[in-house]
N, C-alpha and C positions, 0 to 999 in steps of 0.2 A: 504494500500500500504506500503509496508516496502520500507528501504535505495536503498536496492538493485533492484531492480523494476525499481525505478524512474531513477536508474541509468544505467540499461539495456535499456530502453525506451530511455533516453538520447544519447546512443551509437545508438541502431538501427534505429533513426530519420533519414527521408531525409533531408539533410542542402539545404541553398538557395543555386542553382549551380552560380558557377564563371566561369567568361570567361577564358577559358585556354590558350587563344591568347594573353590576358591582363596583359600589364607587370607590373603593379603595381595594385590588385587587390582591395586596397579601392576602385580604379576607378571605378572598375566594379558593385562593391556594392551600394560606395556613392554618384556615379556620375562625371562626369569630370570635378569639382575644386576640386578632393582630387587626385591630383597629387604628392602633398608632404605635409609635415605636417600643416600647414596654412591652406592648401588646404581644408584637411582633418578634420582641427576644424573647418572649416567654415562650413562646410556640415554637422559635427554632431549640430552645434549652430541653423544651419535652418531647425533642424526637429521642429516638433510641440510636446508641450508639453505634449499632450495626442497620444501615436503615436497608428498608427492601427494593424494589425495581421502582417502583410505585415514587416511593417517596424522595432517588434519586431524580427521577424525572421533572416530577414538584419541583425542587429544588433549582435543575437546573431554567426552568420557569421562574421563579421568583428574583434568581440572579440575571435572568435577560431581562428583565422588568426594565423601562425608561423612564423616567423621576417627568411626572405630571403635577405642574402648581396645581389642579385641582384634589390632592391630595393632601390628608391632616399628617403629612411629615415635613420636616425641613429638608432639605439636599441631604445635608450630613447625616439626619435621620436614617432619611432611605435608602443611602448607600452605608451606612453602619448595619443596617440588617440585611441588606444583599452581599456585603461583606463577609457575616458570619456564615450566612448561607453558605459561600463559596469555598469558605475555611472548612465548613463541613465534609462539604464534598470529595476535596481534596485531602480530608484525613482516612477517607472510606478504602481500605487498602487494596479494593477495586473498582476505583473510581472510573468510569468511562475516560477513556481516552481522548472521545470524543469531546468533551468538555472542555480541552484547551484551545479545538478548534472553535467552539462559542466563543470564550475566552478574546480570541484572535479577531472573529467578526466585532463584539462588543467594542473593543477598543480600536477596531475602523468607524465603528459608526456612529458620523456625527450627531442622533438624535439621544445618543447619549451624552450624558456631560463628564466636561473634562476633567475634573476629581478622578470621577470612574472610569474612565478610559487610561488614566495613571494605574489605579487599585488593580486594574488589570493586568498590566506588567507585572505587576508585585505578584502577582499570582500565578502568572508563566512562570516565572523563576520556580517556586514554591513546587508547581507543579510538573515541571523540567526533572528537579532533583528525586521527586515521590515517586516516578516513573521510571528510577534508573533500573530499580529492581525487575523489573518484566522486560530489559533487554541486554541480561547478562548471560549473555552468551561470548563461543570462542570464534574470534575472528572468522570471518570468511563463514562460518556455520552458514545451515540455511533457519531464517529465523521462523518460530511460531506463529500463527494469526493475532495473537495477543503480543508477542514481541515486536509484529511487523507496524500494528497500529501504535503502541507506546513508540517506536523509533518516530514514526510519520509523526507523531505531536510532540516531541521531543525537536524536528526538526523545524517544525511549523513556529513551536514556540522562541529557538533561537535565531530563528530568522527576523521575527517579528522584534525581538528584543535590538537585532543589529540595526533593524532601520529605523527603529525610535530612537537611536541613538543621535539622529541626522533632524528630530525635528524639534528647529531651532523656535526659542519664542515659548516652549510652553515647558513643561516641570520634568515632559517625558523622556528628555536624554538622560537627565541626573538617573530619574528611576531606573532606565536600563539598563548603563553602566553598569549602577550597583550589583542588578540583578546578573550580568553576565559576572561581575566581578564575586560574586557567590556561587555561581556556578561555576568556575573554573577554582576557585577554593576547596571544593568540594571534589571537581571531576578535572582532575590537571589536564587530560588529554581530548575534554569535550570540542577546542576550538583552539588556535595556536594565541599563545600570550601575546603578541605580536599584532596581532588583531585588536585585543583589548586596547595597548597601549597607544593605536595608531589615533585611533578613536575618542579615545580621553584627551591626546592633543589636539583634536580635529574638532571638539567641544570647544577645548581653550580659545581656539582661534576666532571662533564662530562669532562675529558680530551681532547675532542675531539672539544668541542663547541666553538664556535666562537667568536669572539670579541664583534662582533652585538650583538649575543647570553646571553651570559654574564653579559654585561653590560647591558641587557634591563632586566635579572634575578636578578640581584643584586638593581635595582632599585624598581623592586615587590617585593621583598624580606623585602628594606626597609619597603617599603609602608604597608605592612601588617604587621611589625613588626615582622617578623618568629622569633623565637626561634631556632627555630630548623635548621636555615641556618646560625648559626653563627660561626660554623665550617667552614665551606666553606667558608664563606666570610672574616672570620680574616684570609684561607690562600690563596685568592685570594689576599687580600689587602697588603700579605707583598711579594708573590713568580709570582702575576703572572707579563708575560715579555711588557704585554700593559698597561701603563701609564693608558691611559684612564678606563683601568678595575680595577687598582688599587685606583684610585681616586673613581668608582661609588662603589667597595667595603667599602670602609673606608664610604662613606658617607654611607651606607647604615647600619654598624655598630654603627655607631653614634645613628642611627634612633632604635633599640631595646630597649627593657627594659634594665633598668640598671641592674647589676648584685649585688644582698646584699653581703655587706664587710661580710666577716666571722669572 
């Protein structure tokens, strides 16, 4: 199964139908205590730890949900309970596969908001590392049907993390970074470090990057000692207009090899 497969399969799925009469649709999903957010943690706290086909499904419903002001939650509300949702999911030690490919749609699609299209990243990584177990196999093997769809969202999801690393203006490069810089923590040989590093410079330079951005690049930047961000970062640390990006510049200069007196 390739990327794209499991992600076409992901779009042409029948999702659990919602009551279109229902004004606030956790109801209809989680039951009638998730009227408001209380509500609505209460209902994800009373599933059972091991849940059944049924209520993975639910679930992944409740996380493709799109935050509607006709709704008795705030934004952070409703993605704090679509959050837990997803944390659920992904603790489920057979969680569909197919879920990262959601995952991957959600955070293309602009009728969601961009808080939750970040939370999503966060949740590829999450779900990257859950999945390494179903494709430990010996090289060149020929893989499982269950091995074949965890590599295919395994794939999907480091792809997706590579190209939000490139979009400039909004929170989502800082978040992927991190998120590849935890998975290659984890799995030294998922992607060449070379990749990570070229990247985190490739942030610094970006005119366009964000403060979130920035500051979360200049902190890997320390961390790995780059050499070769020290450009960007002594003129981060003396021209740019946020304090806070100046200060994680400098600190992170601090943190390179020294440079020999000539």
């Amino acid at each position: 199964m390739t990327p794209g497969q499991l992600k076409a399969r992901a779009i042409a799925r029948k999702p659990v139908a919602i009551d279109t009469n229902c004004a606030v649709p956790f109801v209809a999903l989680l039951g009638s205590v998730a009227t408001n957010y209380m509500g609505g943690m209460e209902a994800l706290r009373a599933l059972p730890a091991t849940l059944s086909s049924n209520q993975v499904e639910t679930l992944r419903a409740v996380v493709s949900l799109p935050f509607s002001t006709s709704m008795p939650f705030s934004p952070l509300e409703f993605n704090g309970v679509k959050n837990v949702a997803a944390d659920i999911l992904l603790q489920q030690p057979t969680f569909p596969a197919e879920f990262m490919a959601d995952l991957v749609i959600q955070h293309a699609d602009p009728s969601q908001d961009e808080v939750w299209r970040d939370y999503c990243l966060q949740m590829l990584t999450s779900g990257f590392l859950n999945l390494s177990s179903r494709v430990g196999v010996e090289p060149d093997a020929p893989l499982s049907a269950v091995a074949a769809e965890a590599e295919a969202a395994r794939e999907l999801a480091l792809n997706t993390l590579m190209n939000a690393t490139t979009a400039g203006g909004s929170t989502w490069p800082g978040t992927a970074l991190l998120g590849l810089n935890t998975i290659l923590s984890a799995e030294p040989s998922a992607f060449p470090r070379e990749e990570l590093d070229n990247r985190i410079v490739a942030a610094l330079s970006d005119a366009s990057a964000s403060e979130a951005a920035l500051i979360t690049a200049s902190r890997l930047a320390g961390m790995a000692r780059l050499e070769s961000a020290r450009t960007s970062l002594e003129s981060l640390s003396k021209s740019s207009s946020s304090e806070l990006v100046r200060t994680a510049a400098s600190k992170s200069l601090s943190e390179l090899p020294s440079i020999p007196a000539s």
